[in-house]
Each structure stands twice: as C-alpha cells, then as structure tokens.
Biopython code that builds the backbone (N, CA, C, O; Angstrom):
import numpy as np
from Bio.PDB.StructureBuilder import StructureBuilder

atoms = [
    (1, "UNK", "N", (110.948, 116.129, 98.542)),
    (1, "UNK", "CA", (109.619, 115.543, 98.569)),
    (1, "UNK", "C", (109.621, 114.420, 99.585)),
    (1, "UNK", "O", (110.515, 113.574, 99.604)),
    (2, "UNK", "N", (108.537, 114.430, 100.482)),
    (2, "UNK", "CA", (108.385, 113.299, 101.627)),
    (2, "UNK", "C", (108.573, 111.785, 100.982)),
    (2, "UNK", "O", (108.226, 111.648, 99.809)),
    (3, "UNK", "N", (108.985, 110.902, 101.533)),
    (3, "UNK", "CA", (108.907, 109.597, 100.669)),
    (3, "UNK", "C", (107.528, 109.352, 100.871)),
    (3, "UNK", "O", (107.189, 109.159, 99.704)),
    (4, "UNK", "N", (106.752, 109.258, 101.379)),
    (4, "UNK", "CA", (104.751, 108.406, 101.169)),
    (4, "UNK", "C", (104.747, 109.719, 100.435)),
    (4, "UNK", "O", (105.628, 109.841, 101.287)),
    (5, "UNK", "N", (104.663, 110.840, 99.723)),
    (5, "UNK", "CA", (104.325, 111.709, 98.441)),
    (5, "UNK", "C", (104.938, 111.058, 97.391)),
    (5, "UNK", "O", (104.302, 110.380, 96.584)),
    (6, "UNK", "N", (106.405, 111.254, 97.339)),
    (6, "UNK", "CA", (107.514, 109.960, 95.953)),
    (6, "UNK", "C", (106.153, 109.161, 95.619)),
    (6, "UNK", "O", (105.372, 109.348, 94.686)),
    (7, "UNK", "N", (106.098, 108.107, 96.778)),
    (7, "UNK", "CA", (105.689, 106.501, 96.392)),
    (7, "UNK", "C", (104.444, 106.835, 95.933)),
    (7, "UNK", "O", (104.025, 106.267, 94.924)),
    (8, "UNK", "N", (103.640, 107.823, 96.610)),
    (8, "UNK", "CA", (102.157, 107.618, 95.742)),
    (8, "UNK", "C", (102.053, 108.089, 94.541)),
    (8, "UNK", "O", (101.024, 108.039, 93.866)),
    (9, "UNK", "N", (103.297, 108.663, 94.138)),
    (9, "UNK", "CA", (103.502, 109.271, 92.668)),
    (9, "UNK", "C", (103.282, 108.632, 91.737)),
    (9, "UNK", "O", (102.802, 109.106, 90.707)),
    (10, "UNK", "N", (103.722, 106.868, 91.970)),
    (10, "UNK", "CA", (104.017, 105.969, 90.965)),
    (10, "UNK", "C", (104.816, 106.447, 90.216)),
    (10, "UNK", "O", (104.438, 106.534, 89.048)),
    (11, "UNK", "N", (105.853, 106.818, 90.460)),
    (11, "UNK", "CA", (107.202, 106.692, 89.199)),
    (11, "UNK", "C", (106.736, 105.444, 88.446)),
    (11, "UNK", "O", (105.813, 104.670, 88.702)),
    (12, "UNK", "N", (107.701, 105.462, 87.366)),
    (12, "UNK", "CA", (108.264, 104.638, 86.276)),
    (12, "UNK", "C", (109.378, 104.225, 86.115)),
    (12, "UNK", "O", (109.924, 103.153, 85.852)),
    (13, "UNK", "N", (109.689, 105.404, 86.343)),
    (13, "UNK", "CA", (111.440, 104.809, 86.822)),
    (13, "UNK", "C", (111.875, 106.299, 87.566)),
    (13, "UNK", "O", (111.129, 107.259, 87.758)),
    (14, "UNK", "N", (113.062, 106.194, 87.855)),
    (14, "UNK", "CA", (114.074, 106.836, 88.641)),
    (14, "UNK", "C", (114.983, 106.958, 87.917)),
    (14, "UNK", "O", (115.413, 106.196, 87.051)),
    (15, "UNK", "N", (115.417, 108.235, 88.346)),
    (15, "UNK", "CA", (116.961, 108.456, 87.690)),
    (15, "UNK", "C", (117.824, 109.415, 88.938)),
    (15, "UNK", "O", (117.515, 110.453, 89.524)),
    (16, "UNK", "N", (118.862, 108.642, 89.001)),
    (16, "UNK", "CA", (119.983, 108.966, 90.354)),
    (16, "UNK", "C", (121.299, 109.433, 89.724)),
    (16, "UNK", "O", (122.148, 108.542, 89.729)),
    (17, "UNK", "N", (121.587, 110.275, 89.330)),
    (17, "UNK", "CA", (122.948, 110.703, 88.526)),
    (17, "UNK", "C", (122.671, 110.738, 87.062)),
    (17, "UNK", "O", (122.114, 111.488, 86.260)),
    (18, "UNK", "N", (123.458, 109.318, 87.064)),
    (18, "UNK", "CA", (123.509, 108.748, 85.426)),
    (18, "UNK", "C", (123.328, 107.609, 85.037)),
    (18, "UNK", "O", (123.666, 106.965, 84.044)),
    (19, "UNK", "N", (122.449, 107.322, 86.407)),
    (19, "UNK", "CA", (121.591, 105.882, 86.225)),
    (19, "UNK", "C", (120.131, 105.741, 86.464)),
    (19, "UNK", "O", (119.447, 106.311, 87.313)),
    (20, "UNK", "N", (119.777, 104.869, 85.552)),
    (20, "UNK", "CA", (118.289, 104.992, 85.560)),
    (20, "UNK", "C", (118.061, 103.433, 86.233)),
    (20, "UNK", "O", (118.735, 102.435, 85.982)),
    (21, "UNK", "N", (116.632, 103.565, 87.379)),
    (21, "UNK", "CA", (115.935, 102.353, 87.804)),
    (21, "UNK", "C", (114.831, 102.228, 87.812)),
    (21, "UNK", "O", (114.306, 103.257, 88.238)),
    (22, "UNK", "N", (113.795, 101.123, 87.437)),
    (22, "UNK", "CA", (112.614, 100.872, 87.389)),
    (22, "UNK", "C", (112.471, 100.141, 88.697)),
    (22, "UNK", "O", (113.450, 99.533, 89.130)),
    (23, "UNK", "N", (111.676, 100.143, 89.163)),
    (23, "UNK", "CA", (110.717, 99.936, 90.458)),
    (23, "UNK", "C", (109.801, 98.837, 89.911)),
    (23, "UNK", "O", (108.944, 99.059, 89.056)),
    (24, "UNK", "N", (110.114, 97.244, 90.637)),
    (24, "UNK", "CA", (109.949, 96.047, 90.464)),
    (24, "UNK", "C", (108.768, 95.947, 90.963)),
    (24, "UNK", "O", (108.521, 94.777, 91.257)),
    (25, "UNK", "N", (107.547, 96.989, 91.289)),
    (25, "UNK", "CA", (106.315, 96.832, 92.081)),
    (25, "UNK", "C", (105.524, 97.725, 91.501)),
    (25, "UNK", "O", (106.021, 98.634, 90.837)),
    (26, "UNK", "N", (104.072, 97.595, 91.675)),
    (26, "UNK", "CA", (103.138, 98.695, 91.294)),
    (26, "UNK", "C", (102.439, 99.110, 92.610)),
    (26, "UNK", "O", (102.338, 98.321, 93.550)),
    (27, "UNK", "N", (102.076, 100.065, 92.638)),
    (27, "UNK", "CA", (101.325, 100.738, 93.725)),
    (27, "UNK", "C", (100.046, 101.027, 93.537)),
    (27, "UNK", "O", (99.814, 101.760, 92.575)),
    (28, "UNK", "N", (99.314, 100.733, 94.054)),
    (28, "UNK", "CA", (97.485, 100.849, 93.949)),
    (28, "UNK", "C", (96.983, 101.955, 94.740)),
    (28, "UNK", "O", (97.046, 102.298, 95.921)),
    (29, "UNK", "N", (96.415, 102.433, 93.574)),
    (29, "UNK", "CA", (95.394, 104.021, 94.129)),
    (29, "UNK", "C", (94.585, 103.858, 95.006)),
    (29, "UNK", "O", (93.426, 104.129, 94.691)),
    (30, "UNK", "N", (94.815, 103.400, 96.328)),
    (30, "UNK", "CA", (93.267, 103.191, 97.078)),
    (30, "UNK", "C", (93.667, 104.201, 98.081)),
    (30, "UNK", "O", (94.634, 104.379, 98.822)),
    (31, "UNK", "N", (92.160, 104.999, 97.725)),
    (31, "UNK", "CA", (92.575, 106.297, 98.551)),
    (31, "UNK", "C", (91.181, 107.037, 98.569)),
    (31, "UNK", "O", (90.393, 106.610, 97.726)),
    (32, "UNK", "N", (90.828, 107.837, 99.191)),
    (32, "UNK", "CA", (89.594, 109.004, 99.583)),
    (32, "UNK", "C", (90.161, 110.193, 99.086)),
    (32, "UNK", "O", (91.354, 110.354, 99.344)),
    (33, "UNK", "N", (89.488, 111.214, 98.321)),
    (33, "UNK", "CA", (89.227, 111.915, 97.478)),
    (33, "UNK", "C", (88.728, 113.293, 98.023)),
    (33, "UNK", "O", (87.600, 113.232, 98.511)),
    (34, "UNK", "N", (89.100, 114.060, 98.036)),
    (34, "UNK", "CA", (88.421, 115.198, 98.489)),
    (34, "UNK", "C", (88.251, 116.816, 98.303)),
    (34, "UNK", "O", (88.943, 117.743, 98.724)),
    (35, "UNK", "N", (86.889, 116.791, 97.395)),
    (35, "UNK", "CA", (86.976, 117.759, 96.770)),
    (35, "UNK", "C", (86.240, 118.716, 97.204)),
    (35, "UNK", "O", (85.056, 118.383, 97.182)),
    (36, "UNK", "N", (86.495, 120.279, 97.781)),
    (36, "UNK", "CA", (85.684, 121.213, 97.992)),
    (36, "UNK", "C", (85.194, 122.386, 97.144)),
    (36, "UNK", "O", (85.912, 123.173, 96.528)),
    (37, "UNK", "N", (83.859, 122.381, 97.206)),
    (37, "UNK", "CA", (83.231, 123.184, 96.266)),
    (37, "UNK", "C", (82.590, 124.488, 97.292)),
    (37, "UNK", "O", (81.964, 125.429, 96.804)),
    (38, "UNK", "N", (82.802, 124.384, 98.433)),
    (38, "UNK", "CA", (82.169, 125.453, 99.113)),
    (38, "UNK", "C", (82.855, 127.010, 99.192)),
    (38, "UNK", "O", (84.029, 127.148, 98.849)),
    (39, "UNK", "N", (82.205, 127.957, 99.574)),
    (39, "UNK", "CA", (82.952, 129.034, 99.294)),
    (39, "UNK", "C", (84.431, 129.421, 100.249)),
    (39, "UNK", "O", (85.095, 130.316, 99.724)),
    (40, "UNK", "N", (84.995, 128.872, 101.537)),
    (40, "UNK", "CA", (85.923, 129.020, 102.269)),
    (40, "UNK", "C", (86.441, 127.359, 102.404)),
    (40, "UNK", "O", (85.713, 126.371, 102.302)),
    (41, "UNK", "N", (87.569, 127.376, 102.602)),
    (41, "UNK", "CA", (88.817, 126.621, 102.966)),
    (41, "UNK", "C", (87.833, 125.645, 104.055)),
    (41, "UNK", "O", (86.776, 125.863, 104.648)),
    (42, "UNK", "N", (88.683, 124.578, 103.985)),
    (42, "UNK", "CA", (87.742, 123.638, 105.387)),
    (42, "UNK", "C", (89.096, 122.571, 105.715)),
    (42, "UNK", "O", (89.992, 122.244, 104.937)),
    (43, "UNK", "N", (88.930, 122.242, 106.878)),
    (43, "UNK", "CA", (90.041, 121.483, 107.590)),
    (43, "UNK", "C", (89.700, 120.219, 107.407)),
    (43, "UNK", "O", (88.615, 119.985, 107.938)),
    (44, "UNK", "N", (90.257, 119.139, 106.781)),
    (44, "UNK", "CA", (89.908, 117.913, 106.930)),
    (44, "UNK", "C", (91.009, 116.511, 107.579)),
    (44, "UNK", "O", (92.132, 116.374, 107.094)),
    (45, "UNK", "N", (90.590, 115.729, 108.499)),
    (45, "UNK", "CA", (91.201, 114.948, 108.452)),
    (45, "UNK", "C", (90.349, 113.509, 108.490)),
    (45, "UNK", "O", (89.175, 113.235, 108.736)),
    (46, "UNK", "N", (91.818, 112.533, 108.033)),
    (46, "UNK", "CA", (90.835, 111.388, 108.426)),
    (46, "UNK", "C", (91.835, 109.823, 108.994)),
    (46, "UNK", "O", (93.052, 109.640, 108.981)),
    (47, "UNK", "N", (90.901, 109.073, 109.369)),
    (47, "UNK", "CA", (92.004, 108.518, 110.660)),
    (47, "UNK", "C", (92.708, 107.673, 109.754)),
    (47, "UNK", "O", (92.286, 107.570, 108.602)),
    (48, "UNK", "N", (93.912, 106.942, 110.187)),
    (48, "UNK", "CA", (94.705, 105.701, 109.573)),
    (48, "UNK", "C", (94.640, 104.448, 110.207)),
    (48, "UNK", "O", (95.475, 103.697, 110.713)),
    (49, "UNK", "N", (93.383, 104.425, 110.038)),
    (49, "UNK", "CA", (93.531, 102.249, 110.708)),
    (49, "UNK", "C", (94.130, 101.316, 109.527)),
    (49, "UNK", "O", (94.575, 100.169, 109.592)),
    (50, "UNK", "N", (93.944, 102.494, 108.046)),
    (50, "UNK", "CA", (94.564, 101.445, 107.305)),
    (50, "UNK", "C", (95.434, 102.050, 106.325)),
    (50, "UNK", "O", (94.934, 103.117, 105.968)),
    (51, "UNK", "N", (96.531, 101.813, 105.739)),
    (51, "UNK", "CA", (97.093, 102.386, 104.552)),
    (51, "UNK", "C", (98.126, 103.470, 105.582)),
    (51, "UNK", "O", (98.381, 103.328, 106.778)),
    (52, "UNK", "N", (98.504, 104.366, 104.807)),
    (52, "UNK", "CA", (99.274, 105.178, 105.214)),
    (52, "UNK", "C", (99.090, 106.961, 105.308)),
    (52, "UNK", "O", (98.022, 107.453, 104.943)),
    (53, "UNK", "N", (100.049, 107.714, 105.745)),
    (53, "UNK", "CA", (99.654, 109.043, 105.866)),
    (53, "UNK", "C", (99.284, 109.339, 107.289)),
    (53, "UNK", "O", (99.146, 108.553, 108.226)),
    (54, "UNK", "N", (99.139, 110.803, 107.244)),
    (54, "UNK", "CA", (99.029, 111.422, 108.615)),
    (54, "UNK", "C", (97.565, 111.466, 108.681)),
    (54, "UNK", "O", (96.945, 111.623, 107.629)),
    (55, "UNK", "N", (96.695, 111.298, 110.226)),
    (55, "UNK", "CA", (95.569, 111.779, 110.744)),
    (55, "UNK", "C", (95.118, 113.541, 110.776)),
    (55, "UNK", "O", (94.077, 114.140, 111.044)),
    (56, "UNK", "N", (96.185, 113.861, 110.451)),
    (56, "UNK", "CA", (95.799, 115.586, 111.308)),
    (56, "UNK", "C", (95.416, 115.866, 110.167)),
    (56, "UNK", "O", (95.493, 115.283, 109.085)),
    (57, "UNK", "N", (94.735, 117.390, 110.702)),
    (57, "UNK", "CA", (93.672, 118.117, 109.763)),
    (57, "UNK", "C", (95.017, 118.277, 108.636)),
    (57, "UNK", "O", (96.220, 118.047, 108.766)),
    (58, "UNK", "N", (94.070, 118.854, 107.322)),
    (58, "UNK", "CA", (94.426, 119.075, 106.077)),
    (58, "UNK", "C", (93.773, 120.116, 105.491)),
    (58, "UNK", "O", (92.578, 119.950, 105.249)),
    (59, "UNK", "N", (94.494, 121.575, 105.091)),
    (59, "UNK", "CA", (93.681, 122.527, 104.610)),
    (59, "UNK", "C", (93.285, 122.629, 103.115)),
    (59, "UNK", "O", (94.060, 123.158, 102.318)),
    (60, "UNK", "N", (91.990, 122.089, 102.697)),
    (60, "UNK", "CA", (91.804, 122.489, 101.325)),
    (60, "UNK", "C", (90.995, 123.583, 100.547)),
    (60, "UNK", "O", (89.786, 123.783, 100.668)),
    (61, "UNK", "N", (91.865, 124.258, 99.725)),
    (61, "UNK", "CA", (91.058, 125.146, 99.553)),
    (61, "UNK", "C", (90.048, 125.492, 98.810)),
    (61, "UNK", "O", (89.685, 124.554, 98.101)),
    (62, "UNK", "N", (89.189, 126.841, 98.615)),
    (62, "UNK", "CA", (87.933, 126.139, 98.252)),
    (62, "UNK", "C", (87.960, 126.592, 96.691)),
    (62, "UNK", "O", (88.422, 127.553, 96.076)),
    (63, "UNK", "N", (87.160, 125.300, 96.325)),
    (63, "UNK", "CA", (87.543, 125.819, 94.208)),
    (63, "UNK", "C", (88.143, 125.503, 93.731)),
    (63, "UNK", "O", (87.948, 125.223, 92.548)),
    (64, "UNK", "N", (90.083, 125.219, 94.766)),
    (64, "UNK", "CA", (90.962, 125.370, 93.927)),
    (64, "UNK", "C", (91.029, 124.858, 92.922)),
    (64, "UNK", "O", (90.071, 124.389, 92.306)),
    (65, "UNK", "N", (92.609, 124.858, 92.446)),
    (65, "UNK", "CA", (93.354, 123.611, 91.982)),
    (65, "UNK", "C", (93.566, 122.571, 92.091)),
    (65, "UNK", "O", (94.674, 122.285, 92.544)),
    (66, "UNK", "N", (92.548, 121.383, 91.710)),
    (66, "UNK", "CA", (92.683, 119.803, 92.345)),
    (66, "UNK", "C", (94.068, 119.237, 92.044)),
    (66, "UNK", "O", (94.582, 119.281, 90.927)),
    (67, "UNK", "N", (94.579, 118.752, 93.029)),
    (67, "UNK", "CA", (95.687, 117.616, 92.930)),
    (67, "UNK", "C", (95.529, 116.649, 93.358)),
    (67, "UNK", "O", (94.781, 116.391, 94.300)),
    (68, "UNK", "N", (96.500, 115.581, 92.487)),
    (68, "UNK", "CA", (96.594, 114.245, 93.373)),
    (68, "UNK", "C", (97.447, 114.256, 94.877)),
    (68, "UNK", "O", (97.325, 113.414, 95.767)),
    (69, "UNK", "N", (98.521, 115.704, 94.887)),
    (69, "UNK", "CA", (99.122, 115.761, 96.552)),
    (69, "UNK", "C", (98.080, 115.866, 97.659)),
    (69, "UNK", "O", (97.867, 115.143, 98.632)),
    (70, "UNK", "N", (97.391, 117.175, 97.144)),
    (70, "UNK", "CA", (96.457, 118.323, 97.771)),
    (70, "UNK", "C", (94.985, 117.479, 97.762)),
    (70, "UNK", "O", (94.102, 117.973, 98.464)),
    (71, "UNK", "N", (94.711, 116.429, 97.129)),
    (71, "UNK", "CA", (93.202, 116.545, 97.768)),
    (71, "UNK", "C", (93.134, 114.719, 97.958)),
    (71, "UNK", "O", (92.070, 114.102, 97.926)),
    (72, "UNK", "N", (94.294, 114.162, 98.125)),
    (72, "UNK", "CA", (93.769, 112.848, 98.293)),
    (72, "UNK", "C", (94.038, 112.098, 100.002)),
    (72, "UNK", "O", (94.309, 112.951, 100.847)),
    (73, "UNK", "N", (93.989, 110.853, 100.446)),
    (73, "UNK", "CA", (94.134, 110.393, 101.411)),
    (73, "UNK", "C", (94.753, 109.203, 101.288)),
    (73, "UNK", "O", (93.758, 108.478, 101.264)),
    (74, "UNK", "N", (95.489, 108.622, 101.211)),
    (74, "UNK", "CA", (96.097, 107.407, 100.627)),
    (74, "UNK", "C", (95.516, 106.292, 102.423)),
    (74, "UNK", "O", (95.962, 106.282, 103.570)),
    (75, "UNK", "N", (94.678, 105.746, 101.912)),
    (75, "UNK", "CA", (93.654, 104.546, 102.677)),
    (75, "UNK", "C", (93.611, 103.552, 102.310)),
    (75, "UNK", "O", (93.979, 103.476, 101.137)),
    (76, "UNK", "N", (93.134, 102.066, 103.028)),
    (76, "UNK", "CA", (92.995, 101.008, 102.075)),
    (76, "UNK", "C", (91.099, 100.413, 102.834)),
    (76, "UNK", "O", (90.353, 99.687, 102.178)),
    (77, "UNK", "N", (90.879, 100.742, 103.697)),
    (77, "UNK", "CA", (89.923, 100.084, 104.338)),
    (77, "UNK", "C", (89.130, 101.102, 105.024)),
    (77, "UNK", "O", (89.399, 102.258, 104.699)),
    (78, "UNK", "N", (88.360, 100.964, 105.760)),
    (78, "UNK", "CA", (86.999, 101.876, 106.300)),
    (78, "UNK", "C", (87.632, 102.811, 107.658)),
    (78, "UNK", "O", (88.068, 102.413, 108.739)),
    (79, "UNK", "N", (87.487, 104.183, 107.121)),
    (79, "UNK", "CA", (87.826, 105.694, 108.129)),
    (79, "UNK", "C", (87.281, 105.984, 108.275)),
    (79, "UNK", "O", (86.171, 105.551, 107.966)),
    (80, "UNK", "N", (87.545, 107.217, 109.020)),
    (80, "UNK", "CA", (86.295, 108.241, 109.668)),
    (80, "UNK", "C", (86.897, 109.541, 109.634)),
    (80, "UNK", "O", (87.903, 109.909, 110.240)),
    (81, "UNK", "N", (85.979, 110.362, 108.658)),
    (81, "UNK", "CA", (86.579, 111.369, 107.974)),
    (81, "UNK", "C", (85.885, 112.784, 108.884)),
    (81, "UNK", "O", (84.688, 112.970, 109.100)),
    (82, "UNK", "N", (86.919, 113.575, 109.267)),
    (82, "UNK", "CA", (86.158, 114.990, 110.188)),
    (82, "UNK", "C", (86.418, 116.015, 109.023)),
    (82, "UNK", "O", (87.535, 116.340, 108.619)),
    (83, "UNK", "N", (85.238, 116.465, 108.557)),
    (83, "UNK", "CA", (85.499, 117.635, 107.961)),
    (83, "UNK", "C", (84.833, 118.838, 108.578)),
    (83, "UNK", "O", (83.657, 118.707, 108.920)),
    (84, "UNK", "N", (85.558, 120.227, 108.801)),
    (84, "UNK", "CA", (85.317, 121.464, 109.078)),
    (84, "UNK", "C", (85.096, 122.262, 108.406)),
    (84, "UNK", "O", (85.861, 122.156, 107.447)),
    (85, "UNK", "N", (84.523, 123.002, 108.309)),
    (85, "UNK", "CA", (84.429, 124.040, 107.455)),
    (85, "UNK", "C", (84.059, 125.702, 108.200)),
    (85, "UNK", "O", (83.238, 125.896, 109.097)),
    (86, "UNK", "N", (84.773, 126.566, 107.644)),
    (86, "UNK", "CA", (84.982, 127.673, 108.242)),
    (86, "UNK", "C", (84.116, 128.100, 108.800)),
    (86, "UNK", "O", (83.044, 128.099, 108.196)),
    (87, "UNK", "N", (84.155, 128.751, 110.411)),
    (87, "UNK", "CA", (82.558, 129.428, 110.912)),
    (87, "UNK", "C", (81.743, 127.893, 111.424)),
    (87, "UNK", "O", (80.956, 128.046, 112.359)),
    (88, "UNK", "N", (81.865, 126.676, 110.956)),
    (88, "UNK", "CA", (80.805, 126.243, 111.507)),
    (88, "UNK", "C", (80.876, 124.877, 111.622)),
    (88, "UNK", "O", (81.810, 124.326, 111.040)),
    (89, "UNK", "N", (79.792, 123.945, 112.486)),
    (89, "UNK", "CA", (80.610, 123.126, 113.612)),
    (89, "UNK", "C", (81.140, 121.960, 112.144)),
    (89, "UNK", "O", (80.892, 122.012, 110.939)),
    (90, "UNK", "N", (82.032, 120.887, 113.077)),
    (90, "UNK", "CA", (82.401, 120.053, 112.056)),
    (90, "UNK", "C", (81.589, 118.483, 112.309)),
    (90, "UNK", "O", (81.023, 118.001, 113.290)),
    (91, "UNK", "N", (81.792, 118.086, 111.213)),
    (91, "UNK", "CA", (80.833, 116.778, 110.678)),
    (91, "UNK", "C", (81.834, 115.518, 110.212)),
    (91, "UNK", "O", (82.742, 115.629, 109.387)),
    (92, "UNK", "N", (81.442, 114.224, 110.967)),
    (92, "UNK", "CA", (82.153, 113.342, 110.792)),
    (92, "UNK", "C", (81.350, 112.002, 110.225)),
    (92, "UNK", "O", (80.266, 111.468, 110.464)),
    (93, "UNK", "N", (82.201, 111.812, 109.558)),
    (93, "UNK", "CA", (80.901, 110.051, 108.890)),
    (93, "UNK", "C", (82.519, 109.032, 108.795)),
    (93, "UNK", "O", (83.689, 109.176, 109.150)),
    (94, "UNK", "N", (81.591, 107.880, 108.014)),
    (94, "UNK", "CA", (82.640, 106.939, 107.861)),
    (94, "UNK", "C", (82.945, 106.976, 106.307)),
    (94, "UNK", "O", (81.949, 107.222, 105.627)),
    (95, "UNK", "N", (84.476, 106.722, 105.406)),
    (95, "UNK", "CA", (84.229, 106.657, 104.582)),
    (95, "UNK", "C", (85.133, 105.113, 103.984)),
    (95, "UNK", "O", (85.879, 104.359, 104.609)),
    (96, "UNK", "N", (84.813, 105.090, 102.968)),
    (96, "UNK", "CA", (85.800, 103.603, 102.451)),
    (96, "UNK", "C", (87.081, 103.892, 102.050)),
    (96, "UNK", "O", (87.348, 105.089, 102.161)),
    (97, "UNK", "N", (87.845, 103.295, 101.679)),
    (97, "UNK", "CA", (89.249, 103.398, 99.927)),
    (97, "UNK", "C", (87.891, 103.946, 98.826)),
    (97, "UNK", "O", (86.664, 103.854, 98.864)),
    (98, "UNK", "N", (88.864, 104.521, 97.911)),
    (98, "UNK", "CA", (88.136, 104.534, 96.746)),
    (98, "UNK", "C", (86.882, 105.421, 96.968)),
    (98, "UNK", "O", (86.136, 105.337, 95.993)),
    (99, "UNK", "N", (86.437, 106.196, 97.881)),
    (99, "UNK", "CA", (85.364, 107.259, 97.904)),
    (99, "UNK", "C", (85.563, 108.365, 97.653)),
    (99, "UNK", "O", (86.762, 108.506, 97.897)),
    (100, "UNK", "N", (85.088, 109.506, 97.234)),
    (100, "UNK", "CA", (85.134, 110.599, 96.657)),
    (100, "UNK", "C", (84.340, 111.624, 97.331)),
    (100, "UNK", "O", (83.175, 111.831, 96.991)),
    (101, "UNK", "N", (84.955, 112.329, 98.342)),
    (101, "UNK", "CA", (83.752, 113.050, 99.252)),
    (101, "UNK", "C", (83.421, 114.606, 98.580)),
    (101, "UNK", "O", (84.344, 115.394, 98.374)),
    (102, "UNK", "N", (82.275, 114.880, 98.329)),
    (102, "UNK", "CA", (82.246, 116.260, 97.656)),
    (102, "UNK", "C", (81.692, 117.213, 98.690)),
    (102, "UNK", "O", (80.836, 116.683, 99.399)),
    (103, "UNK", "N", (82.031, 118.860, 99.047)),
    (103, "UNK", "CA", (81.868, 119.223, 99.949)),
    (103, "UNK", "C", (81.448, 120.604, 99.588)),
    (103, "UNK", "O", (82.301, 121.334, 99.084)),
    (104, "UNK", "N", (79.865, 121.201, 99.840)),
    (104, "UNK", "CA", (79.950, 122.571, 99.495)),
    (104, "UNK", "C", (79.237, 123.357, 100.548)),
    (104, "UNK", "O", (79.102, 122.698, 101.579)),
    (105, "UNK", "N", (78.720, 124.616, 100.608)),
    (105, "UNK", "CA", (78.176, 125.374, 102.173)),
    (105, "UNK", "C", (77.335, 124.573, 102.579)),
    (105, "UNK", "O", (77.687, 124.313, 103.730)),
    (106, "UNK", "N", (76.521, 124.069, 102.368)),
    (106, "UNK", "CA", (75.247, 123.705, 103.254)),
    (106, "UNK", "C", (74.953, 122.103, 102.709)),
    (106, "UNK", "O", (73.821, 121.642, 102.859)),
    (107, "UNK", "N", (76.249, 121.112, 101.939)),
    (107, "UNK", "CA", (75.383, 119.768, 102.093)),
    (107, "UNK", "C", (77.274, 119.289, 101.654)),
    (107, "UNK", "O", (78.254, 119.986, 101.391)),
    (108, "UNK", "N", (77.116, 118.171, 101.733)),
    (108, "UNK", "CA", (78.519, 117.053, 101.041)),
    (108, "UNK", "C", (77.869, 115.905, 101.089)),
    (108, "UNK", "O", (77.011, 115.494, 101.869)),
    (109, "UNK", "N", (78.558, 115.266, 99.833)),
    (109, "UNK", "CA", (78.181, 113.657, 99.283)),
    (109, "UNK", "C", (79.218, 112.636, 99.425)),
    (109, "UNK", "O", (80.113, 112.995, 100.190)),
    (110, "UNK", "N", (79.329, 111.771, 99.049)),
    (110, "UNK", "CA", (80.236, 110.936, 99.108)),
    (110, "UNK", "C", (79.627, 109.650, 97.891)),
    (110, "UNK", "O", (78.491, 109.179, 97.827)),
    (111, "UNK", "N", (80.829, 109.332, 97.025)),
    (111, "UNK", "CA", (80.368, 108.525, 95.669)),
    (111, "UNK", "C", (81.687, 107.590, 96.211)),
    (111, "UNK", "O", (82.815, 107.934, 96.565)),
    (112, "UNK", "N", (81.021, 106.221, 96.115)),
    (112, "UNK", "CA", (81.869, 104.972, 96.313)),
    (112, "UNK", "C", (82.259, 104.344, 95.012)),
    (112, "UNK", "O", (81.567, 104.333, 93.994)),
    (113, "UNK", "N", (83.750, 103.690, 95.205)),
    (113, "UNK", "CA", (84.054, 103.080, 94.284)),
    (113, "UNK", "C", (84.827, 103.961, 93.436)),
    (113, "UNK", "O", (85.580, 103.334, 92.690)),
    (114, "UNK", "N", (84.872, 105.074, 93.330)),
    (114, "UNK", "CA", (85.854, 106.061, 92.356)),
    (114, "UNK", "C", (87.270, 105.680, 92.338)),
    (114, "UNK", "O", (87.998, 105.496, 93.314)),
    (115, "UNK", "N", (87.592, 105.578, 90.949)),
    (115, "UNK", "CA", (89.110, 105.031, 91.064)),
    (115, "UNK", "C", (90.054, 106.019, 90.484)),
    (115, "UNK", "O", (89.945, 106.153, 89.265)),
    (116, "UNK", "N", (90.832, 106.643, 90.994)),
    (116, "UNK", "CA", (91.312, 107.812, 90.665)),
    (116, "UNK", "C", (93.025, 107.480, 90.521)),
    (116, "UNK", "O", (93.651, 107.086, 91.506)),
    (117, "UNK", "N", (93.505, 107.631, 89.556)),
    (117, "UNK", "CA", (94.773, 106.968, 88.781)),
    (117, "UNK", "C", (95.959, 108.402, 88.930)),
    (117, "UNK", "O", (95.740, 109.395, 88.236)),
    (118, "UNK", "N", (96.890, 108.380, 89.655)),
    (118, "UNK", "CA", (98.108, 109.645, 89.155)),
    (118, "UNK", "C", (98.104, 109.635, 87.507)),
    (118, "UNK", "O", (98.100, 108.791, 86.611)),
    (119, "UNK", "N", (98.107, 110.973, 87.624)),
    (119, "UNK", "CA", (98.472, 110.937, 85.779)),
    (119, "UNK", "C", (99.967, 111.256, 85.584)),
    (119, "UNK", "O", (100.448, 111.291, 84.451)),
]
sb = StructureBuilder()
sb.init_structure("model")
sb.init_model(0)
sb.init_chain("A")
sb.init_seg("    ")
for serial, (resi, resn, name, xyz) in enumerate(atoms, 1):
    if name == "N":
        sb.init_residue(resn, " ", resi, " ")
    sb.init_atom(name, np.array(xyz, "f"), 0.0, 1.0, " ", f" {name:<3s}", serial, name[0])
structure = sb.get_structure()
C-alpha cells in the first residue's frame, strides 16, 4: 500500500512483527469527495496547491462501490476539479476541502462542508 493511502487510513495503531505502535498524531479528513451517479466511468482530476496526492486523472466508476481509496481527494484549501465523462467534453469548476461533488449524465452538484470520517 502507497504511504499517502497508509496515512489517510488513520490507523490506530500498527503492528510490525510482535510489536505494536500507536501513532502520536491524528490526521484530519479534509478532502473532496467524489461520487458518480452517471451511467459510464468519467476521468477526474484535481490540482494540488494544497494537501497531498497526485493531479492526474482518476477513473471512477459509475454506481460503483464507494470507497474512502476510490472516490476521495485528500485537499486542504481551494482546487480546480476537471471532470470528464465518457463521449463528452469535460467541465471544470473550483472546489474547497470538505466538498462533495455529485456527478450524473446531464448535471453535477457540489455540497460544501461534508465531513467524511474513514471508518
């Protein structure tokens, strides 16, 4: 597993052999959200002026299985999110930490402030 996947996991602790360690820090969910409801897969990326993670597109698919790996953006401050969607042109806005972009054929929203916790 990549270490920025580990860390956004929020362990509790660790275990290395036959020793166990707790992690002297907490890690904060601030991150963009992204859920597709449309009928095909869509490419998304979004930039890193703040927080961590890669810029390049991201394939999510459509309907699926939501995850905290698969559909989040680990951000702390204001991006600019390109989403594509199959067949047709792509659409870019700005979004915050903590937004929740919803995406289906013919419209997407975006809800601020969503705080979305690893379970």
């Amino acid at each position: 597993m990549p270490l920025k996947r580990f860390l956004d996991s929020s362990p509790t602790s660790i275990t290395l052999l036959h020793n166990t360690i707790t992690p002297t820090f907490t890690l904060k969910a601030t991150m963009v959200w992204v859920s597709n409801y449309a009928s095909a897969s869509i490419a998304v990326s979004v930039t890193n002026n703040g927080g961590s993670g890669d810029a390049s597109d991201f394939t999510i698919s459509s309907k699926g299985n939501e995850t905290y790996i698969l559909n989040h953006f680990y951000r702390t401050g204001e991006e600019t999110i390109r989403i594509t969607r199959s067949g047709k042109n792509a659409f870019t806005f700005k979004v915050q930490k903590n937004d929740c972009v919803l995406v289906w054929d013919d419209a997407y929203g975006v809800e601020g402030g969503v705080i979305i916790t690893n379970a």
